[in-house]
N, CA, C and O atoms as a GROMACS GRO file, in nm:
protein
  476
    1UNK      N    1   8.388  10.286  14.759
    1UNK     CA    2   8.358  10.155  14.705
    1UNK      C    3   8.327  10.061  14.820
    1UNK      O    4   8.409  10.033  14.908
    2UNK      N    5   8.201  10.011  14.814
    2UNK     CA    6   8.134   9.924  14.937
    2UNK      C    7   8.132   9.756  14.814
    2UNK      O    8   8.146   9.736  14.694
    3UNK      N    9   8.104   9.676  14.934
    3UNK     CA   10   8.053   9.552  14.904
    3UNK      C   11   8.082   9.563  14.662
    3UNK      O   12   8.029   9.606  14.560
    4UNK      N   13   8.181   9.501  14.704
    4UNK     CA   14   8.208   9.534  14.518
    4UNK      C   15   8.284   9.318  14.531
    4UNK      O   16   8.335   9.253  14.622
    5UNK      N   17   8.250   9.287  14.397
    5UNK     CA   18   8.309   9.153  14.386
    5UNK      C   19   8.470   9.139  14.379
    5UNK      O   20   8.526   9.099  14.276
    6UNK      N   21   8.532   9.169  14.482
    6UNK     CA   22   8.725   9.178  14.486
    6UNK      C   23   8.738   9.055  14.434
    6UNK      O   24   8.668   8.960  14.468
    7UNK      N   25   8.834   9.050  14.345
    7UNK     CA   26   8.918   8.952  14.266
    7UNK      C   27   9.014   8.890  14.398
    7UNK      O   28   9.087   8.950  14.476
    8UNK      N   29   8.970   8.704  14.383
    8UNK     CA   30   9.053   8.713  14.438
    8UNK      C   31   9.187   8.660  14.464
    8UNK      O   32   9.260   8.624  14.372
    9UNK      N   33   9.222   8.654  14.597
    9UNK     CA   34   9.386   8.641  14.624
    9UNK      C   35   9.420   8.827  14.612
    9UNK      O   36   9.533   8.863  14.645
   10UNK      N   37   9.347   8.905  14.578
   10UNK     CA   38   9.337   9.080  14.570
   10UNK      C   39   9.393   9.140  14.690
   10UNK      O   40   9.301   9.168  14.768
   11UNK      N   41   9.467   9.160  14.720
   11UNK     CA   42   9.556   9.253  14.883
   11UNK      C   43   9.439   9.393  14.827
   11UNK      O   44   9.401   9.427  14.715
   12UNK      N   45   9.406   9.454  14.987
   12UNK     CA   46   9.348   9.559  14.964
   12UNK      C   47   9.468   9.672  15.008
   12UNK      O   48   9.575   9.647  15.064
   13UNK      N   49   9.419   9.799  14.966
   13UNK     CA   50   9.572   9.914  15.006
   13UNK      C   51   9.605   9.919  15.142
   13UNK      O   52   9.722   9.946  15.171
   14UNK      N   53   9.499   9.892  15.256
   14UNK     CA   54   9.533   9.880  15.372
   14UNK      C   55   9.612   9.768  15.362
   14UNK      O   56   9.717   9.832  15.354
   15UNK      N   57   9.653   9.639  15.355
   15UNK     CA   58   9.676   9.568  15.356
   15UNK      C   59   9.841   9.569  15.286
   15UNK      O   60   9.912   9.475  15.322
   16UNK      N   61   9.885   9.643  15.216
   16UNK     CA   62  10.018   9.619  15.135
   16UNK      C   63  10.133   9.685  15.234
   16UNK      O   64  10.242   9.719  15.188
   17UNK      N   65  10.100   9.702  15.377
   17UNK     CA   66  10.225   9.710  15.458
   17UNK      C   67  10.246   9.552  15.488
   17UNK      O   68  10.350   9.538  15.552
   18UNK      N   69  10.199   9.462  15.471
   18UNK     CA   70  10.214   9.300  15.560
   18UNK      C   71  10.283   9.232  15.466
   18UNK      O   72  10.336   9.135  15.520
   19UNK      N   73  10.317   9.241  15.307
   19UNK     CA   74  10.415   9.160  15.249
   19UNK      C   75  10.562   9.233  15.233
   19UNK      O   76  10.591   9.353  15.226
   20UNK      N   77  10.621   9.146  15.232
   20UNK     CA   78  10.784   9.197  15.247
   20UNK      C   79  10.802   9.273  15.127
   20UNK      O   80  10.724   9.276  15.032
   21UNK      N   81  10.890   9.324  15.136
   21UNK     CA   82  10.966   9.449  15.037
   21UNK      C   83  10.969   9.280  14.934
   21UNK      O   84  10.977   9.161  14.966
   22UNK      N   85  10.957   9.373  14.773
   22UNK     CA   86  10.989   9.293  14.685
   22UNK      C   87  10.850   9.174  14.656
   22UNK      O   88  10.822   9.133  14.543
   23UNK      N   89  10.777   9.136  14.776
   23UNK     CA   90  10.662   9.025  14.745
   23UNK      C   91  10.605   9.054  14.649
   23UNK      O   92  10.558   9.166  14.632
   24UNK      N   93  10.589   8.906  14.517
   24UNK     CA   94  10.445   8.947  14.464
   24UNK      C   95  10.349   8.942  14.503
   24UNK      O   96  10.323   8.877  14.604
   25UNK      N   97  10.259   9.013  14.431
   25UNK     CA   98  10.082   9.073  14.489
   25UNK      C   99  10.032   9.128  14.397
   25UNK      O  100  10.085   9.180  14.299
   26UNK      N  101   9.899   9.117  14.432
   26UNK     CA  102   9.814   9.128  14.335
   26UNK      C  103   9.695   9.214  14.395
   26UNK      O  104   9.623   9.162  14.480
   27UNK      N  105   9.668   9.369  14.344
   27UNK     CA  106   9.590   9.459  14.376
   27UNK      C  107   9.447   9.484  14.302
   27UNK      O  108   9.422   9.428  14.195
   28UNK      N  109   9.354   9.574  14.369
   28UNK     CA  110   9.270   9.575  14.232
   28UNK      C  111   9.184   9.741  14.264
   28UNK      O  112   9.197   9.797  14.373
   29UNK      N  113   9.124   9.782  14.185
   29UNK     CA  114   9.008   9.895  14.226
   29UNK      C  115   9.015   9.992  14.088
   29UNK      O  116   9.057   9.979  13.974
   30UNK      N  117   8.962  10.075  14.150
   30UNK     CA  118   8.939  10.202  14.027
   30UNK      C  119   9.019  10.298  13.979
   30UNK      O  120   9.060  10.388  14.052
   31UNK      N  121   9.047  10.289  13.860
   31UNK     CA  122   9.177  10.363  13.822
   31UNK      C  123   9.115  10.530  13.873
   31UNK      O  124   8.997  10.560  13.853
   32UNK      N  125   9.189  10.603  13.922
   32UNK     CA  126   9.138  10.738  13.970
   32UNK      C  127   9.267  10.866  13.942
   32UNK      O  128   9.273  10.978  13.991
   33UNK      N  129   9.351  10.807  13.856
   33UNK     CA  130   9.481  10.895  13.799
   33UNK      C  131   9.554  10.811  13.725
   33UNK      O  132   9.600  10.712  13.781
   34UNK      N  133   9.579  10.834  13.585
   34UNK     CA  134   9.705  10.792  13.497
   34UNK      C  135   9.778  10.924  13.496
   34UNK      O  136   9.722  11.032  13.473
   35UNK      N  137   9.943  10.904  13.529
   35UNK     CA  138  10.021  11.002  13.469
   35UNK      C  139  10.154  10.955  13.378
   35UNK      O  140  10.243  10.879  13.416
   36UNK      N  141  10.146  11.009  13.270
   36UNK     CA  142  10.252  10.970  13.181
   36UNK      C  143  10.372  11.130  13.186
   36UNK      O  144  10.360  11.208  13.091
   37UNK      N  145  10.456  11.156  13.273
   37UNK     CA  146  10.567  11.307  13.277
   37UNK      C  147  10.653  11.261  13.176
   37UNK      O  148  10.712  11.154  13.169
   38UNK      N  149  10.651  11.332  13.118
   38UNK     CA  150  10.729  11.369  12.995
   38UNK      C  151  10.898  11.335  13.035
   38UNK      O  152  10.985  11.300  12.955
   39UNK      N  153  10.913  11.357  13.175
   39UNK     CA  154  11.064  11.348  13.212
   39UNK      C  155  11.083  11.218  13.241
   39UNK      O  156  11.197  11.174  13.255
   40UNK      N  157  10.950  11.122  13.256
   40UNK     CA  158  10.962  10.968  13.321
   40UNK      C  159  11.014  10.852  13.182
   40UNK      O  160  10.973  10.740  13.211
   41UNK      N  161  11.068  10.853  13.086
   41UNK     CA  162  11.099  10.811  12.984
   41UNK      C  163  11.039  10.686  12.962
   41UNK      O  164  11.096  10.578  12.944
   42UNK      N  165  10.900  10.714  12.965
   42UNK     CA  166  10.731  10.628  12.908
   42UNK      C  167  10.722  10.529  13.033
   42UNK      O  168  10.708  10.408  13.019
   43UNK      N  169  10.731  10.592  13.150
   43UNK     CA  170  10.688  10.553  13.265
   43UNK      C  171  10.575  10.542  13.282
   43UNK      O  172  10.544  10.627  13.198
   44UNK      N  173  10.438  10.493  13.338
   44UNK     CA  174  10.371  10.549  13.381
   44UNK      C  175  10.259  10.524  13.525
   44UNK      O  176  10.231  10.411  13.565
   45UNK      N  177  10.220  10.618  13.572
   45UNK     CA  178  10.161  10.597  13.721
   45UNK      C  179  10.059  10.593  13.719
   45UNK      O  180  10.000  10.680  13.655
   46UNK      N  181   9.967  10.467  13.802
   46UNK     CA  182   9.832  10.430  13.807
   46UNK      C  183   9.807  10.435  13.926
   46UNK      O  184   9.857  10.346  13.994
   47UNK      N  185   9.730  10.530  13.990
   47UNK     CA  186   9.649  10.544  14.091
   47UNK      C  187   9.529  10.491  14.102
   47UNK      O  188   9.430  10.548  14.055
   48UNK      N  189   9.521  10.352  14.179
   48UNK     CA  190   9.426  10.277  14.221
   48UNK      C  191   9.325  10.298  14.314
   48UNK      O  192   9.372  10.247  14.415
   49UNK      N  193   9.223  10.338  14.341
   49UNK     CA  194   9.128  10.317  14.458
   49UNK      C  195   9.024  10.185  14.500
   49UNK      O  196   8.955  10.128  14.416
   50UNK      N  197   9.027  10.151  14.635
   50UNK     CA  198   8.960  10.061  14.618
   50UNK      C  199   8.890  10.100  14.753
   50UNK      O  200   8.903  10.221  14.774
   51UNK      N  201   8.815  10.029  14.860
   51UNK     CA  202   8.725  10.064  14.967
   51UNK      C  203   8.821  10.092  15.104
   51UNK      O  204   8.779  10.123  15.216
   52UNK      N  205   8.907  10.080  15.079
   52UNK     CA  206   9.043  10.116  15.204
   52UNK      C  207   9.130  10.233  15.163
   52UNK      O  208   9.195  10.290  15.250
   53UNK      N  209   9.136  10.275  15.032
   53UNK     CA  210   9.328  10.350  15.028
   53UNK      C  211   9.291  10.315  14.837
   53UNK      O  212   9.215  10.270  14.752
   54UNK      N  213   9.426  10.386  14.871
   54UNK     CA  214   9.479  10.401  14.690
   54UNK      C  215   9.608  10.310  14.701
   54UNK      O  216   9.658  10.263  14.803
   55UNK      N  217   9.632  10.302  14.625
   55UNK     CA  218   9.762  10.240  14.546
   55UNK      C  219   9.854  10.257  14.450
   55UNK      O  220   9.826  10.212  14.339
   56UNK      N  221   9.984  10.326  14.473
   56UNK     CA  222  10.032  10.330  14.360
   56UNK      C  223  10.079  10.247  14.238
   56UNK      O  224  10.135  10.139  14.258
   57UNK      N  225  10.064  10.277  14.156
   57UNK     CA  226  10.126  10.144  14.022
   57UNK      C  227  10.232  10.203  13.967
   57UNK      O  228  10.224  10.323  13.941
   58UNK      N  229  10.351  10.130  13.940
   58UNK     CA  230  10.403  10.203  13.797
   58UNK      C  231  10.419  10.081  13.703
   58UNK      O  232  10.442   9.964  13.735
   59UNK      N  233  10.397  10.142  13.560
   59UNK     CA  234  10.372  10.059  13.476
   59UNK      C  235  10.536  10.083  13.351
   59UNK      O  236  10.550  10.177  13.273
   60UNK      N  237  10.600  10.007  13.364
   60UNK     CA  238  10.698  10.071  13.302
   60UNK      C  239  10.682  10.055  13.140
   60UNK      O  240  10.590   9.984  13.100
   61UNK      N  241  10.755  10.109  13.059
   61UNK     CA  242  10.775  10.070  12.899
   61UNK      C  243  10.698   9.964  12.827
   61UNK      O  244  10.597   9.964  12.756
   62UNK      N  245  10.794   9.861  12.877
   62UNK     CA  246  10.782   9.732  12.825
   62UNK      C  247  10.632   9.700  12.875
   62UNK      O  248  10.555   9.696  12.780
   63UNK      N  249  10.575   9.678  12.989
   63UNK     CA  250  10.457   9.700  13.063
   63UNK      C  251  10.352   9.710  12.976
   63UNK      O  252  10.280   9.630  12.916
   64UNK      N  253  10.363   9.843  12.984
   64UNK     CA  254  10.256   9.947  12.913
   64UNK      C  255  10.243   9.914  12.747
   64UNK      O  256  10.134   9.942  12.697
   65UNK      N  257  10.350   9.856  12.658
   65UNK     CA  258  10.348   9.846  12.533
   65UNK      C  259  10.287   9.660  12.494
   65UNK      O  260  10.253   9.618  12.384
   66UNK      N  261  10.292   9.564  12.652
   66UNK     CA  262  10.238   9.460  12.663
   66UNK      C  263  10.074   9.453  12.696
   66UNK      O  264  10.001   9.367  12.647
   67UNK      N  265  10.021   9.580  12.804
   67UNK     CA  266   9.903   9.558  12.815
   67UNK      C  267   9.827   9.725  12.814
   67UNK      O  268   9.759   9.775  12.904
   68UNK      N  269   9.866   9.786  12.680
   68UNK     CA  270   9.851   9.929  12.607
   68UNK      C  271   9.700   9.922  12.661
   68UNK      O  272   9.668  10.000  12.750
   69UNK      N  273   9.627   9.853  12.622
   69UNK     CA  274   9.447   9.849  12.604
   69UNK      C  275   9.407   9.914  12.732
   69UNK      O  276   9.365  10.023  12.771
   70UNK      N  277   9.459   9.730  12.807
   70UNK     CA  278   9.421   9.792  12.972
   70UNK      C  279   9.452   9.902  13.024
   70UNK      O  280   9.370   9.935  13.110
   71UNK      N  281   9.537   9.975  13.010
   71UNK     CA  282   9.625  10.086  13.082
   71UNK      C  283   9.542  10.227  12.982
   71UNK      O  284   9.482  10.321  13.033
   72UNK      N  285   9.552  10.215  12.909
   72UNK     CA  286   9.496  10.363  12.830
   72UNK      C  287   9.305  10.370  12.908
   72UNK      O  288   9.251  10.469  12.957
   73UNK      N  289   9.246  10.224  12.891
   73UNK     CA  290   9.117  10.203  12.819
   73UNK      C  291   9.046  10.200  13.016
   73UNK      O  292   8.963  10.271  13.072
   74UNK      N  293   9.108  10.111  13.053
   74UNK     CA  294   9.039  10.038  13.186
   74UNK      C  295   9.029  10.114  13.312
   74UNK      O  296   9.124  10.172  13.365
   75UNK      N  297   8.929  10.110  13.350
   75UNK     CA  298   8.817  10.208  13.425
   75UNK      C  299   8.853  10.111  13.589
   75UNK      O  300   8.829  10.146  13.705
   76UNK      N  301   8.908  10.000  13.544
   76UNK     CA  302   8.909   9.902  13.699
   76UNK      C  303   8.999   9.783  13.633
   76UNK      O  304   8.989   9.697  13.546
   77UNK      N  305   9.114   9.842  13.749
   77UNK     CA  306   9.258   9.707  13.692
   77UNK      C  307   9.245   9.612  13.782
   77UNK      O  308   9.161   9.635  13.869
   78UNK      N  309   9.300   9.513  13.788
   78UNK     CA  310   9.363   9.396  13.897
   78UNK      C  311   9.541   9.379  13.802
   78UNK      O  312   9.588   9.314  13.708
   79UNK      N  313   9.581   9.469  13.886
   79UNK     CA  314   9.708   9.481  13.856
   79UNK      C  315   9.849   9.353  13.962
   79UNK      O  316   9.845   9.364  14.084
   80UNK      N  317   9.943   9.260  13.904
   80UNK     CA  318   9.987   9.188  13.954
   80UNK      C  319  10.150   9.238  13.951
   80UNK      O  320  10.187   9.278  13.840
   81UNK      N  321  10.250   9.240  14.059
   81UNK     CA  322  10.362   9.282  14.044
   81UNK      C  323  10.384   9.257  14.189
   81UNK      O  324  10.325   9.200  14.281
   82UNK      N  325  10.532   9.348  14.160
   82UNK     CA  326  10.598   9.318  14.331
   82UNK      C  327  10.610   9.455  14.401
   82UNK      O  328  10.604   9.571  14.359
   83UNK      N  329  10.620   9.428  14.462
   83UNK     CA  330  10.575   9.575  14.582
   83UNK      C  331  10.727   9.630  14.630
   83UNK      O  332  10.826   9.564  14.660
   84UNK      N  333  10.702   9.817  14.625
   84UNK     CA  334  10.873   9.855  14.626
   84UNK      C  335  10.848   9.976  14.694
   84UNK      O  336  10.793  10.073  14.643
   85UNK      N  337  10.919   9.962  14.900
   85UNK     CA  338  10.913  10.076  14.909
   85UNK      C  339  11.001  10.113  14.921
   85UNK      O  340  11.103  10.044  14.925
   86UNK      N  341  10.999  10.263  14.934
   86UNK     CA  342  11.111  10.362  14.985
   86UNK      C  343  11.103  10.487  15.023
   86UNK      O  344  11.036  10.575  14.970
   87UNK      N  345  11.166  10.496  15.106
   87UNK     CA  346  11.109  10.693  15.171
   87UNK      C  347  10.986  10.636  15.222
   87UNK      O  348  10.911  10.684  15.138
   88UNK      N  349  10.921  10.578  15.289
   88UNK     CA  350  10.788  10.568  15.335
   88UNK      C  351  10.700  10.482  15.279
   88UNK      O  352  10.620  10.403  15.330
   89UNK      N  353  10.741  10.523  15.106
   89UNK     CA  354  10.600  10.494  14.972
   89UNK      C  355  10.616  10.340  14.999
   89UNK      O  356  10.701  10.271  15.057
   90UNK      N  357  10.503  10.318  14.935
   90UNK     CA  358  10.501  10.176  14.877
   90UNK      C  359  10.406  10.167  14.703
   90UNK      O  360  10.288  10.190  14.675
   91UNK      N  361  10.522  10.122  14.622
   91UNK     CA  362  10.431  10.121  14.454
   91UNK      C  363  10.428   9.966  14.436
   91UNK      O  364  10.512   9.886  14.476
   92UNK      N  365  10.335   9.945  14.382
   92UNK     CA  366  10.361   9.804  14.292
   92UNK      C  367  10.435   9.826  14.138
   92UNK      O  368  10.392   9.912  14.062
   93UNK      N  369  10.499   9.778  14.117
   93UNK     CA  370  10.577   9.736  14.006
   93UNK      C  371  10.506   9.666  13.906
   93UNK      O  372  10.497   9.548  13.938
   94UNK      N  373  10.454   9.689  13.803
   94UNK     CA  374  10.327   9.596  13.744
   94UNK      C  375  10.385   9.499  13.671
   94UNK      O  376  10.469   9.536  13.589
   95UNK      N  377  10.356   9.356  13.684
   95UNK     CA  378  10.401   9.260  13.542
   95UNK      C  379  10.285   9.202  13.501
   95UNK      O  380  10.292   9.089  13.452
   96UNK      N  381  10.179   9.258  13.513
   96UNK     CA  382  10.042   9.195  13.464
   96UNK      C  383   9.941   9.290  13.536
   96UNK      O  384   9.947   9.327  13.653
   97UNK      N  385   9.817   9.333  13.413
   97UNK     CA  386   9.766   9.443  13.419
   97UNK      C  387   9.640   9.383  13.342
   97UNK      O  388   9.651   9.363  13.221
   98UNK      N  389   9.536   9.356  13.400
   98UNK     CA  390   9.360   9.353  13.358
   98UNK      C  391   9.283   9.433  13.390
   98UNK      O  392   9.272   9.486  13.500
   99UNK      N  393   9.205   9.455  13.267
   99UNK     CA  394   9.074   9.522  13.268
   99UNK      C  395   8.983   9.449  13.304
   99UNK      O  396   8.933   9.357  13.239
  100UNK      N  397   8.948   9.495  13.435
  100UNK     CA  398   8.816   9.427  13.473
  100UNK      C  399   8.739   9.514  13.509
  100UNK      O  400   8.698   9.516  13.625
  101UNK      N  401   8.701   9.608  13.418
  101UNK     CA  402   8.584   9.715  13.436
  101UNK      C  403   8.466   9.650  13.475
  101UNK      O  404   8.398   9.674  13.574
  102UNK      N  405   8.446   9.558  13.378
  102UNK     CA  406   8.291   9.476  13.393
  102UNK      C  407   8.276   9.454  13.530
  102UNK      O  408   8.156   9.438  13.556
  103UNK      N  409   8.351   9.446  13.631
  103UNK     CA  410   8.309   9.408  13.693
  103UNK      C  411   8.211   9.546  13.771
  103UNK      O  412   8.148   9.529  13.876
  104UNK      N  413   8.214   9.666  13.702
  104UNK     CA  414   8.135   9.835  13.808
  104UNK      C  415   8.008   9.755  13.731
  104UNK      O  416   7.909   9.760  13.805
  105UNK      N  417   7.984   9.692  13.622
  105UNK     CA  418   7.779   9.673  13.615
  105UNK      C  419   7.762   9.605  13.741
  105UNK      O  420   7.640   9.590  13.753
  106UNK      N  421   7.834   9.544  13.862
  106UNK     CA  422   7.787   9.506  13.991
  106UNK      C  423   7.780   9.629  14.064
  106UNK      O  424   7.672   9.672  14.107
  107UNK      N  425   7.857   9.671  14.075
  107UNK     CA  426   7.874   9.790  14.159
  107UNK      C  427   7.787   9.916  14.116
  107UNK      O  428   7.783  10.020  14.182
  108UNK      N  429   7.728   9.897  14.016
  108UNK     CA  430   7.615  10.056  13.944
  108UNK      C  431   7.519  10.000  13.952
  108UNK      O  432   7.433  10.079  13.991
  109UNK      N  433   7.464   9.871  13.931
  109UNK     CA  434   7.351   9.817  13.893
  109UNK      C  435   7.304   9.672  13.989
  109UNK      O  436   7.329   9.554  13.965
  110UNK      N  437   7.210   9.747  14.128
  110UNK     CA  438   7.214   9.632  14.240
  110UNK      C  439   7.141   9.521  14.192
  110UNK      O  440   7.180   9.409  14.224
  111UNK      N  441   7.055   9.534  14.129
  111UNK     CA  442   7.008   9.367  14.057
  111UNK      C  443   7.096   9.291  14.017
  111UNK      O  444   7.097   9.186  14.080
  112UNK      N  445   7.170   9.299  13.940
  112UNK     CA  446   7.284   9.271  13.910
  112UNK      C  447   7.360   9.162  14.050
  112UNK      O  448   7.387   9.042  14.055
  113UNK      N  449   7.372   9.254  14.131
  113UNK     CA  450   7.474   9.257  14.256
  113UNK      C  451   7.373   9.143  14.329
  113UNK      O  452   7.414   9.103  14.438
  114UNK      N  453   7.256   9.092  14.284
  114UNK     CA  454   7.132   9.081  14.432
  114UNK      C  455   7.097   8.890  14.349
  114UNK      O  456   7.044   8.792  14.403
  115UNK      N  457   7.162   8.906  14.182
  115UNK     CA  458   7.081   8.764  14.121
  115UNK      C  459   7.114   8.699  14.161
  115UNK      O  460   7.224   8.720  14.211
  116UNK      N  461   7.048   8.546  14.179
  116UNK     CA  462   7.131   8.445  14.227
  116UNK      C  463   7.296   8.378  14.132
  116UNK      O  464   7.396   8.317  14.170
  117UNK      N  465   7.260   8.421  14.028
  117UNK     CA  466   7.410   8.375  13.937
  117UNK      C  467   7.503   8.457  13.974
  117UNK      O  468   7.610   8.442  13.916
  118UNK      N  469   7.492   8.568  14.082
  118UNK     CA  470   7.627   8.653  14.098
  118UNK      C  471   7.661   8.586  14.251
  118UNK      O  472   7.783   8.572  14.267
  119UNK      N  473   7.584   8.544  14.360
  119UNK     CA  474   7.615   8.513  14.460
  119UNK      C  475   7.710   8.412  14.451
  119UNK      O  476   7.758   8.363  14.554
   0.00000   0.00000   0.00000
């Protein structure tokens, strides 16, 4: 993912070692893995890509039953939560989860990307 319109105030994955354990933040890119394990009791993990790194998400219960659409449906989140590492990892914790797919007709379609109403 090159030159794409980042949402912003958006931390990129390189970027989520510089806020403290616990900071909120706000991520964004291409969903590239949902996993729902049967043993995670309706957990579930969103693997983000964006032009640096991936990102982990977890989207818990309550989460997931607040923004079902985005999470089943959305092709490109800007996911908002607080950041939790341990052992190394670092996940975001989600408390707010958008579909902003619309925003790949920039990124598939360079006219789009080139009009003057997008600059």
């Amino acid at each position: 993912m090159t030159d794409w319109p980042r949402p912003p105030s958006a931390l990129t994955a390189a970027q989520l070692d510089l806020p403290p354990n616990g900071a909120r933040i706000t991520v964004a890119g291409l969903v590239i893995l949902r996993q729902r394990p049967g043993t995670a009791k309706g957990v579930i993990f969103i693997t983000l890509e964006d032009e640096t790194g991936v990102v982990n998400v977890i989207v818990w219960r309550a989460m997931y039953e607040r923004f079902r659409r985005a999470v089943i449906a959305g092709r490109m989140l800007r996911v908002t939560g607080r950041i939790q590492r341990d052992s190394g990892v670092t996940h975001v914790l989600a408390d707010t989860i958008e579909d902003i797919s619309s925003l790949l007709d920039r990124l598939l379609d360079p006219a789009l990307s080139s009009a003057p109403e997008n600059r």
